[in-house]
Backbone as a chain_set.jsonl record, in Angstrom:
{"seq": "XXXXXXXXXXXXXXXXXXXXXXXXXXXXXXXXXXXXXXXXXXXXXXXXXXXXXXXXXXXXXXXXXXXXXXXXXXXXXXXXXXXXXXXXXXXXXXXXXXXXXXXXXXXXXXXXXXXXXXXXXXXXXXXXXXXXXXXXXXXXXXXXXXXXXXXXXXXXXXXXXXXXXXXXXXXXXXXXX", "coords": {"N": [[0.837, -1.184, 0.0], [0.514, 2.068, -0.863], [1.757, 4.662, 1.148], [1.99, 7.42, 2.048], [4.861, 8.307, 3.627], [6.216, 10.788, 6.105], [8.717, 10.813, 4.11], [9.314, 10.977, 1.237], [10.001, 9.282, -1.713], [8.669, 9.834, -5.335], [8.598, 8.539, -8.685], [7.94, 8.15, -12.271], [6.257, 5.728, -12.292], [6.136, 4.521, -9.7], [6.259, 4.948, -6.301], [8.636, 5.937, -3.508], [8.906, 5.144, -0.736], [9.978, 4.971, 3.388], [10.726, 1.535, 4.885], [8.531, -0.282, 6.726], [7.373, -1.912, 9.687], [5.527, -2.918, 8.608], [5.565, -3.993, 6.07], [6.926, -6.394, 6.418], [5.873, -9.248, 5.556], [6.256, -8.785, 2.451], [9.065, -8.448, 2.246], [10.015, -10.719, 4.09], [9.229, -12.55, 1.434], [10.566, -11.351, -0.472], [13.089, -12.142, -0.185], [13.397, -14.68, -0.249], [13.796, -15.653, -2.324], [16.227, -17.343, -4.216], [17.587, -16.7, -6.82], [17.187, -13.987, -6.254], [18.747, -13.333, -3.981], [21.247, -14.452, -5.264], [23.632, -12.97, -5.764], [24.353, -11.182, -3.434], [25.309, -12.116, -0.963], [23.455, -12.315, 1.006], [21.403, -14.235, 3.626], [18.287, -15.853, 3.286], [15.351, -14.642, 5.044], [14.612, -16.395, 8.677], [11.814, -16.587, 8.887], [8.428, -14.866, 8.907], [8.59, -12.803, 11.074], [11.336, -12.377, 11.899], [12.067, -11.602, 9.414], [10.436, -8.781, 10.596], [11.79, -8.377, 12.409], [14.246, -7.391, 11.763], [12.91, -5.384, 10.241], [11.761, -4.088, 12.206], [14.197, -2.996, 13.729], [15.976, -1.674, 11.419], [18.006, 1.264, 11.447], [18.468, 2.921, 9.358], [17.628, 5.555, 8.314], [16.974, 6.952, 10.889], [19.574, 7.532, 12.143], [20.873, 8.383, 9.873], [19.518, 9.863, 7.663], [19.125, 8.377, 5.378], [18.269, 5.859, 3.385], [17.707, 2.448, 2.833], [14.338, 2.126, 0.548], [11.217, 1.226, 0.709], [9.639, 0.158, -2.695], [6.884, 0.675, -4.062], [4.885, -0.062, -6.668], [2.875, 1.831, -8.5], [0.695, 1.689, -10.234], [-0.65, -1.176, -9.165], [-0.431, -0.752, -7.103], [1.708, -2.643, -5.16], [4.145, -3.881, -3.329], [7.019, -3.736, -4.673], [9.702, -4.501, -4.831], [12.857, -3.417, -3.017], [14.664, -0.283, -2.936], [17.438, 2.641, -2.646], [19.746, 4.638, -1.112], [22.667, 4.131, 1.688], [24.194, 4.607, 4.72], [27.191, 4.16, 4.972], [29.055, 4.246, 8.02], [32.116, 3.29, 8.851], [33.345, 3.426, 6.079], [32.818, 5.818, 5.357], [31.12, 6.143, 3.59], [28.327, 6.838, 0.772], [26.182, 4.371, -0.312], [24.322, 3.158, -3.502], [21.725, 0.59, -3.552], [19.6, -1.949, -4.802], [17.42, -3.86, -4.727], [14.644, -6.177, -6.506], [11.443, -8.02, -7.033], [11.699, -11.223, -8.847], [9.672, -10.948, -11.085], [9.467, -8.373, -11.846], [11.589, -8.098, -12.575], [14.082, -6.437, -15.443], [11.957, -4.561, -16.529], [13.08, -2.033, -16.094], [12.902, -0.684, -13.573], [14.6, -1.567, -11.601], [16.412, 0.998, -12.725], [14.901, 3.165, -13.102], [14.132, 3.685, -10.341], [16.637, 4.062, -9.071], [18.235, 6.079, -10.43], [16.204, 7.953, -9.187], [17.193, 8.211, -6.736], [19.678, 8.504, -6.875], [19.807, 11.12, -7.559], [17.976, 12.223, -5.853], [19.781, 12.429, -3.574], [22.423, 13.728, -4.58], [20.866, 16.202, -4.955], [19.38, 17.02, -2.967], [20.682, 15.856, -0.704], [23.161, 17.082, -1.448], [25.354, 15.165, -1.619], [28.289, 14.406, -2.066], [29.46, 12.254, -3.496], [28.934, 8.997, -4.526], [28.528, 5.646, -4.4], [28.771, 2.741, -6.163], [28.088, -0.935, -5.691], [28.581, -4.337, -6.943], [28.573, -8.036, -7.996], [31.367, -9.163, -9.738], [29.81, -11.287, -11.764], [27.014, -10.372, -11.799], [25.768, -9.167, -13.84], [23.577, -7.886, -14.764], [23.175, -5.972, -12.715], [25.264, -4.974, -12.784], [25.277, -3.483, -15.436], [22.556, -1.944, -14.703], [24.063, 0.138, -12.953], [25.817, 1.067, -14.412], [23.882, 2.592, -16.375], [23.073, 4.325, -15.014], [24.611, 6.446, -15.046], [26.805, 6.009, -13.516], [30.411, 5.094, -13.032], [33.039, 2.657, -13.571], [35.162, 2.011, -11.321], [37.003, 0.286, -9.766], [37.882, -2.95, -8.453], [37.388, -4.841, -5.942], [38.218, -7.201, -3.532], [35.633, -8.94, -1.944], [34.781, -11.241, 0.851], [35.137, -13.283, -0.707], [34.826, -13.27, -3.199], [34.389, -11.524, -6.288], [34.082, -8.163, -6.646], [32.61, -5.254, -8.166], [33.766, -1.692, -8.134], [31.823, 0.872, -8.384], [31.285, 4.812, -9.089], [29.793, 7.675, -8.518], [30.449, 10.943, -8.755], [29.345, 14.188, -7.589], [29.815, 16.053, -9.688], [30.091, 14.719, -11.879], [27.498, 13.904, -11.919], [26.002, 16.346, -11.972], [26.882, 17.036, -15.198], [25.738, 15.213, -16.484], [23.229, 16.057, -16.628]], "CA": [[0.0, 0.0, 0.0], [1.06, 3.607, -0.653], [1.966, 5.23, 2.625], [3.315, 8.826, 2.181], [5.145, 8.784, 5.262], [7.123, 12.109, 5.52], [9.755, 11.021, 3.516], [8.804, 9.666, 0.133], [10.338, 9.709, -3.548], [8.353, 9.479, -6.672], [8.99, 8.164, -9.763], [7.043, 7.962, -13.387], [5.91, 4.208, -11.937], [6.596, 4.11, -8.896], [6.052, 5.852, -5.081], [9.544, 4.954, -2.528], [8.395, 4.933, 0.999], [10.208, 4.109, 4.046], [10.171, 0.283, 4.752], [7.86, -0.26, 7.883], [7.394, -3.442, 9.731], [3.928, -3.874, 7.464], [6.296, -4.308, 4.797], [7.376, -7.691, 6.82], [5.384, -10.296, 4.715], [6.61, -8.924, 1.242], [10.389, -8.5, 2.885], [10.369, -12.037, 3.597], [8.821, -13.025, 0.584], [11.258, -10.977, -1.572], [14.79, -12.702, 0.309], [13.455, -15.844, -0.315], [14.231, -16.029, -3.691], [17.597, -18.189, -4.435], [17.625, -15.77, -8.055], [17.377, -12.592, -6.19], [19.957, -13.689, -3.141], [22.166, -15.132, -5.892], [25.365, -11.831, -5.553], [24.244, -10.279, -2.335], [25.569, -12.458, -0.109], [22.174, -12.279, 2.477], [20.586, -15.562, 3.706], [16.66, -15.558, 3.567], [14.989, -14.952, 6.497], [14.088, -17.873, 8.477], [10.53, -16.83, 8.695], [8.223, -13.521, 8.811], [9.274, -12.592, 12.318], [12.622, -12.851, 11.739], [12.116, -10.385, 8.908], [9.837, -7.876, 10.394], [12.611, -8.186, 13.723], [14.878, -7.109, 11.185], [12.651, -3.71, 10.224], [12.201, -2.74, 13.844], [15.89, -2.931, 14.136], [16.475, -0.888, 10.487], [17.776, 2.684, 11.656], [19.54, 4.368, 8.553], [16.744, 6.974, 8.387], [16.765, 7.904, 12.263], [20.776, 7.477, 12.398], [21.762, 9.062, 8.772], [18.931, 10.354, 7.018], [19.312, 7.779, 4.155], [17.854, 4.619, 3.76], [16.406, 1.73, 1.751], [13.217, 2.297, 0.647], [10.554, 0.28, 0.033], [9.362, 0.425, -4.314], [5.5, 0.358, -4.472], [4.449, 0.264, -8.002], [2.181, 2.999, -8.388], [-0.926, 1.086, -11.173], [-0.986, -1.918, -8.77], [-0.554, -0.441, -5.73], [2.055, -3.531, -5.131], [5.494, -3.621, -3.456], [7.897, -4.891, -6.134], [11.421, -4.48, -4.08], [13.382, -1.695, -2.284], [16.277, 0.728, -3.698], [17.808, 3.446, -1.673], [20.946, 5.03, -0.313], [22.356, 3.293, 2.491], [25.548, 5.247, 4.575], [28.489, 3.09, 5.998], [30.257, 4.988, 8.615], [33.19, 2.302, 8.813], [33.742, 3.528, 5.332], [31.883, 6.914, 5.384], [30.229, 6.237, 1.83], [26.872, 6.343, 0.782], [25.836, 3.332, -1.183], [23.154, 3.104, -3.612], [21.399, -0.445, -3.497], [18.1, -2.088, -4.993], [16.304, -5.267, -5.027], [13.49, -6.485, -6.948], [11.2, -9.576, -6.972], [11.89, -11.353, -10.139], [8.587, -10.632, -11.828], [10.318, -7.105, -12.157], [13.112, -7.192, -13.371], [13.538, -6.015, -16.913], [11.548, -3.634, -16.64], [13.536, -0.782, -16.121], [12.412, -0.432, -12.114], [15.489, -0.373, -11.079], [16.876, 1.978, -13.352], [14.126, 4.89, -12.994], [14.179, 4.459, -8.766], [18.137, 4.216, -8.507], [18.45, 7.387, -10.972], [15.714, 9.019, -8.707], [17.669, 7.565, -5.5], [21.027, 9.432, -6.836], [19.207, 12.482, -7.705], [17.855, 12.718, -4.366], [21.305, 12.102, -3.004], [22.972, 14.915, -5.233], [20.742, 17.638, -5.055], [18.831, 17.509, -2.055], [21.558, 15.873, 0.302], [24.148, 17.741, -1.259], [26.653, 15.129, -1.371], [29.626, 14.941, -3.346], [30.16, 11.179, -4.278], [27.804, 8.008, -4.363], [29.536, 4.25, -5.15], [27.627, 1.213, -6.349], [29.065, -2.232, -5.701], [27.831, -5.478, -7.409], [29.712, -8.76, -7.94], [31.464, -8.997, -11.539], [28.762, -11.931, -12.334], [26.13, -9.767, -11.734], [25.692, -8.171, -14.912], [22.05, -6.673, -14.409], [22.752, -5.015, -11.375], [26.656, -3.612, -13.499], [24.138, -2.232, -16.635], [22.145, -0.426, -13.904], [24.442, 1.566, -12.722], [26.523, 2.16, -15.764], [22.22, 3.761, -16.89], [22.856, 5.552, -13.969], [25.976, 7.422, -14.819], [28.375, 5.234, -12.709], [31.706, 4.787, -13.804], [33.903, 1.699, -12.935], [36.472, 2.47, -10.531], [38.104, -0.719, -9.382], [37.864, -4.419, -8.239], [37.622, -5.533, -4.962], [37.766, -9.02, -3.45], [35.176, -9.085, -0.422], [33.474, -12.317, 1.186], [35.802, -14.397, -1.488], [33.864, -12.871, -4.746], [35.303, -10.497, -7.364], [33.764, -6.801, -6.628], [33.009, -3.653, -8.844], [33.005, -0.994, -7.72], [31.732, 2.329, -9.592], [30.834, 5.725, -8.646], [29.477, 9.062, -9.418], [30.327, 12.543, -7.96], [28.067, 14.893, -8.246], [29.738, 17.277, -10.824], [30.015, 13.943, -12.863], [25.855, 14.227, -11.892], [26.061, 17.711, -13.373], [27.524, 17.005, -16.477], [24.942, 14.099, -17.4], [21.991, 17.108, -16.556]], "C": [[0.876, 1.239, 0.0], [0.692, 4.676, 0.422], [2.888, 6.187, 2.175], [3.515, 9.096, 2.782], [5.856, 9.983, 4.711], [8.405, 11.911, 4.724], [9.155, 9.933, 2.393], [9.119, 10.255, -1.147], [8.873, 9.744, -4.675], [8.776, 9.764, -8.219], [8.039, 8.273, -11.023], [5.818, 6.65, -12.416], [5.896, 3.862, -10.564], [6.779, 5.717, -7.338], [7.611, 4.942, -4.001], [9.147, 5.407, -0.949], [9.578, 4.397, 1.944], [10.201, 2.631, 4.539], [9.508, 0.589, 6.478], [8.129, -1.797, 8.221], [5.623, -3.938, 8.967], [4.329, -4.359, 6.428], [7.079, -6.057, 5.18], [7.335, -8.381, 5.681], [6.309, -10.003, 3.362], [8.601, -8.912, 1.282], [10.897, -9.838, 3.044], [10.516, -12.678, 2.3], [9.966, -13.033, -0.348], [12.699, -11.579, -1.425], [14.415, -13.85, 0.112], [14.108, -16.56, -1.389], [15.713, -16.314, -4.266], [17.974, -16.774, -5.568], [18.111, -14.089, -7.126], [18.374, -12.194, -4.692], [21.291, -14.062, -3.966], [23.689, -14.557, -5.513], [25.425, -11.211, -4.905], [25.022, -11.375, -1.022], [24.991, -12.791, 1.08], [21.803, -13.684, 2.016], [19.045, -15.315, 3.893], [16.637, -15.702, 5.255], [14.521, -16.26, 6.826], [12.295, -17.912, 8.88], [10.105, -15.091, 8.557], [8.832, -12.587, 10.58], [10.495, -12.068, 12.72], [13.223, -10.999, 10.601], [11.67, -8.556, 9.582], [11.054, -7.043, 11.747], [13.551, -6.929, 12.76], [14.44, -5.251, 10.685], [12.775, -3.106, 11.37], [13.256, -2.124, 14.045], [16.456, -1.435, 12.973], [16.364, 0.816, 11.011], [18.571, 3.701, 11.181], [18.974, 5.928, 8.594], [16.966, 7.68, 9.52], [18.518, 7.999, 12.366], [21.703, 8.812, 11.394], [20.953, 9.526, 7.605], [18.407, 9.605, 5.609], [18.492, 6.506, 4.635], [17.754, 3.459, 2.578], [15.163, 2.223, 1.905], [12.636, 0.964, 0.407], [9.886, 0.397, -1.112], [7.691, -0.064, -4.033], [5.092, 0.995, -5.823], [2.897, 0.885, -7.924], [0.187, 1.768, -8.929], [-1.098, -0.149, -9.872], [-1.103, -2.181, -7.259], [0.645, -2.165, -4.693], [3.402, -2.885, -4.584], [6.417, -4.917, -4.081], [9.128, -4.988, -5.269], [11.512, -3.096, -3.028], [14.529, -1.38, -3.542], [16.504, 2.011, -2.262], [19.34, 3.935, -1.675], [21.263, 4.531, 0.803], [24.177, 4.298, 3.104], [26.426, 4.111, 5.859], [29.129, 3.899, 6.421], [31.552, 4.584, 8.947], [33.922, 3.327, 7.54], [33.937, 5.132, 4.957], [31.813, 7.175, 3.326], [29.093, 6.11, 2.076], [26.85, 5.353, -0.505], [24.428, 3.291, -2.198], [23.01, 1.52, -4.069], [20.281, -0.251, -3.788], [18.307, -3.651, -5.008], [15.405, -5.347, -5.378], [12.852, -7.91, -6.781], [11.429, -9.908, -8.463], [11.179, -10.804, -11.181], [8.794, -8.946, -12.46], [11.251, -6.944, -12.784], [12.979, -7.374, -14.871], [12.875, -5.468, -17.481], [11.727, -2.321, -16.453], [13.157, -0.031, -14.423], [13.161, 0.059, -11.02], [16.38, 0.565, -11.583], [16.042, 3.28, -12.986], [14.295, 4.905, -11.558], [15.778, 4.464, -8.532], [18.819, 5.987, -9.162], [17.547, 8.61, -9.751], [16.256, 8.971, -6.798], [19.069, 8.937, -5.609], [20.365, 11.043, -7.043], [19.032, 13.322, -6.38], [18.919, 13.496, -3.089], [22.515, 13.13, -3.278], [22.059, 16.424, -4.969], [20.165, 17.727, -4.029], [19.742, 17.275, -0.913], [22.636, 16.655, 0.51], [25.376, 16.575, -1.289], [27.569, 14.793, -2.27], [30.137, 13.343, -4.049], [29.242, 9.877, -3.654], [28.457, 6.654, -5.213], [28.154, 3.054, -5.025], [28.52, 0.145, -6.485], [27.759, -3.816, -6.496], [29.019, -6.566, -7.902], [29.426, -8.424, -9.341], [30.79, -10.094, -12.302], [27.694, -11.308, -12.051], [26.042, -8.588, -12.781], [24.569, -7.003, -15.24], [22.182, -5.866, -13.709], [24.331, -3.873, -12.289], [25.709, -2.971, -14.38], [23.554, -1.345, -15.613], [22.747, 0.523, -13.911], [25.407, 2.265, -13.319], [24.787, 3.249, -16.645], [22.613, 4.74, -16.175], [23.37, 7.015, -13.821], [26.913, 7.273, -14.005], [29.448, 4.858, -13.466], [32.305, 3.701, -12.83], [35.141, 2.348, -11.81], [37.607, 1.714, -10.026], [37.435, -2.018, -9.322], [38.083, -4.556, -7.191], [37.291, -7.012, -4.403], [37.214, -8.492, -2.107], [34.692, -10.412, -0.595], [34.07, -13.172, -0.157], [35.299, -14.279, -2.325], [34.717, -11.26, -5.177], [33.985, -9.352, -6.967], [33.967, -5.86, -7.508], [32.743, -3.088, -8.05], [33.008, 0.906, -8.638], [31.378, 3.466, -8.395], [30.25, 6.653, -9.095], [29.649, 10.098, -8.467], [29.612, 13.341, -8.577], [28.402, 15.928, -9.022], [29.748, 16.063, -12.028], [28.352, 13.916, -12.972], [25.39, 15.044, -12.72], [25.778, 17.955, -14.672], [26.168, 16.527, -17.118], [23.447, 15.041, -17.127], [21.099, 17.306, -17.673]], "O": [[1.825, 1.388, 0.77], [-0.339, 5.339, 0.529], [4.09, 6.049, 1.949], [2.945, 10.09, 3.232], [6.094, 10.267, 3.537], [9.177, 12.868, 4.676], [8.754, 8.771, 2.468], [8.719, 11.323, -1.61], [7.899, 9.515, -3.958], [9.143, 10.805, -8.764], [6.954, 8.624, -10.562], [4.688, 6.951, -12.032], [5.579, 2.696, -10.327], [7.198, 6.873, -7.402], [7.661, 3.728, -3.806], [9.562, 6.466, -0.478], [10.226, 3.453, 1.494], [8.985, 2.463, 4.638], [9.925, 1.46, 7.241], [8.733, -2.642, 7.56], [4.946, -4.965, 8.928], [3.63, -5.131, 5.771], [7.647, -6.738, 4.326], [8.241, -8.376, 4.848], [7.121, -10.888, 3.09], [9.267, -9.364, 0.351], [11.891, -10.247, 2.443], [11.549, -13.25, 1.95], [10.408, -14.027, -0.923], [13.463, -11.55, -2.39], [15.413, -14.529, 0.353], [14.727, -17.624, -1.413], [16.303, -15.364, -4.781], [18.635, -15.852, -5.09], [19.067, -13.347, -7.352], [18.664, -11.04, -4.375], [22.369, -13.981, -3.378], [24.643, -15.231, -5.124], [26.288, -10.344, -5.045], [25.098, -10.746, 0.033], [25.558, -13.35, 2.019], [21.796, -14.216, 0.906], [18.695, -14.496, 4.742], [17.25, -16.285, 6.149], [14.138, -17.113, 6.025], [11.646, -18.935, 9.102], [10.909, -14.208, 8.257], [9.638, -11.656, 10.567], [10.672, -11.405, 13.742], [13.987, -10.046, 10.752], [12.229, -7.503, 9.275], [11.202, -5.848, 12.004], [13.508, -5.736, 13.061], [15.172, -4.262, 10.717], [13.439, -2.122, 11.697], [13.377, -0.967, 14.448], [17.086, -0.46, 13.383], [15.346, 1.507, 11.05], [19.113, 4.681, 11.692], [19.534, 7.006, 8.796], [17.159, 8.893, 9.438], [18.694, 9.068, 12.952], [22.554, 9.647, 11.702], [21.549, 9.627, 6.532], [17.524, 10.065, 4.885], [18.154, 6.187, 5.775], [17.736, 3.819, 1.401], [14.742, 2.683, 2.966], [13.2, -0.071, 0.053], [8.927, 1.06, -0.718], [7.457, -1.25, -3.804], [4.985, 2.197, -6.063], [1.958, 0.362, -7.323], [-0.814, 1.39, -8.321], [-2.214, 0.127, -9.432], [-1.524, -3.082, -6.534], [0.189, -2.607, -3.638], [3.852, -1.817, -5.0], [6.505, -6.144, -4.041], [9.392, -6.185, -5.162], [10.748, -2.26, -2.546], [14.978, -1.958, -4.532], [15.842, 2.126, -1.231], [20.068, 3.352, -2.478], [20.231, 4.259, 1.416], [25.076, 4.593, 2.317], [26.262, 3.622, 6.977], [29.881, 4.516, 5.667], [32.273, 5.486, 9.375], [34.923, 3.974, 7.847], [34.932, 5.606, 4.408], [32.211, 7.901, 2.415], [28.6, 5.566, 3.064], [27.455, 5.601, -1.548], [23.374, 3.406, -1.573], [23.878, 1.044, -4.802], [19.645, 0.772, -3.532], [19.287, -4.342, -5.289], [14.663, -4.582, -4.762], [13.547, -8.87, -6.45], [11.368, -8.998, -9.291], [11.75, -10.24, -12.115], [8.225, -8.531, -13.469], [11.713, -5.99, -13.41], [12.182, -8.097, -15.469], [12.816, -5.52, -18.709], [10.828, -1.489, -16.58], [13.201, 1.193, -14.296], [13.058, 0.946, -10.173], [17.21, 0.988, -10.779], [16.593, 4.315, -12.612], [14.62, 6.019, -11.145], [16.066, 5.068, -7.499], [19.563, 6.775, -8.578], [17.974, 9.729, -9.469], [15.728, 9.598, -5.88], [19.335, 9.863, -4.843], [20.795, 11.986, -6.378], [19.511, 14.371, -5.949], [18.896, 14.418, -2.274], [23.4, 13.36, -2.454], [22.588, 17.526, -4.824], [20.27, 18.916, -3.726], [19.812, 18.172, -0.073], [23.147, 17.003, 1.574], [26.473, 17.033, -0.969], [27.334, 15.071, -3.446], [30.997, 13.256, -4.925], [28.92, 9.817, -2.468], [28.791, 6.667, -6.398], [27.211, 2.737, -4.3], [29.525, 0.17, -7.196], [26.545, -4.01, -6.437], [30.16, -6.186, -8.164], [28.486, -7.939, -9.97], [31.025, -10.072, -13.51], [26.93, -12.273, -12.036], [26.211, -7.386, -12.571], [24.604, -5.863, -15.701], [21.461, -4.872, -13.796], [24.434, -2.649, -12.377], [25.318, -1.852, -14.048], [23.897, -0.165, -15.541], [22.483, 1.576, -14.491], [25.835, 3.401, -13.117], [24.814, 4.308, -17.272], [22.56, 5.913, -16.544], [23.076, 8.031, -13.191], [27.758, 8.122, -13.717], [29.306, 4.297, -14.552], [32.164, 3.741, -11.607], [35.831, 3.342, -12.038], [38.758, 2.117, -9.853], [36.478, -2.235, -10.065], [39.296, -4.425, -7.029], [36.372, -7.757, -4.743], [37.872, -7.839, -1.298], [34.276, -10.859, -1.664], [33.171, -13.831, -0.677], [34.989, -15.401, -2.726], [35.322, -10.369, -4.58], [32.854, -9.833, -7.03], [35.101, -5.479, -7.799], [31.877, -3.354, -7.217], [33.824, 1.661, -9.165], [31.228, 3.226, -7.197], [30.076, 6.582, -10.312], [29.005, 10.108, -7.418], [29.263, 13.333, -9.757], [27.553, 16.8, -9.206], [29.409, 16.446, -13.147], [27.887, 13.907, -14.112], [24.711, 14.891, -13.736], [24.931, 18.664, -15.214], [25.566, 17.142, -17.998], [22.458, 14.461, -17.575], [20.17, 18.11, -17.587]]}, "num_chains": 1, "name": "protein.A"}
């Protein structure tokens, strides 16, 4: 359901919302999927509970302003995945990340909310540099964010898997205006 809590994107297709714990059920649902766990490295939850423990707990928004969202497709009133900004203070980057349920992908879903994710991220946060990581068999999630205006930047080995990782600063944002 479309919940315009006070913080909410929109897209052509698509409304991004905070995730809540009502968002449990489709949270589970969506980690279950072997396909859409395949280059993230996360284990499904082991039930709804488990998941919704997991929202209570989620506190990028109250910590760092950023978050995952949760993607409710606008015509069906449906949540298809999340996308978002996500900030690692270990690292002090902001990340942009999405997930979809399969039935999505290829449709360009996460291309229009990750563009309206960095947008957000550039002109309203203000900040100066945004990195996307995906393993180098993950070729759907590399096309994204070369759409996005990410550029390659290197190779890292984490968690025993080959790593890209790209970026965009925001006068490289600029440019692509």
């Amino acid at each position: 359901m479309i919940h315009k809590s006070p913080f909410f994107l929109e897209t052509e297709r698509t409304v991004l919302r905070h995730l809540t714990v009502e968002d449990a059920n489709s949270f589970y649902r969506l980690n279950l999927s072997h396909e859409v766990l395949k280059y993230t490295g996360d284990t499904p939850f082991k039930n709804i509970a488990e998941a919704k423990s997991f929202l209570e707990k989620y506190d990028q928004f109250q910590k760092y302003g950023v978050g995952r969202m949760a993607v409710i497709e606008k015509s069906s009133n449906e949540f298809i995945g999340w996308c978002g900004l996500k900030f690692d203070p270990t690292l002090s980057e902001y990340d942009l990340g999405f997930r979809f349920f399969e039935a999505y992908w290829n449709r360009g879903f996460a291309t229009e909310t990750a563009k309206k994710c960095l947008t957000y991220g550039f002109e309203q946060l203000q900040l100066q540099r945004i990195v996307g990581r995906a393993r180098s068999e993950n070729k759907a999630s590399i096309h994204v964010l070369e759409k996005c205006g990410m550029t390659f930047k290197q190779i890292l080995h984490l968690d025993g898997h080959e790593t890209l990782i790209f970026e965009q600063l925001k006068t490289e944002y600029e440019n692509h205006l």
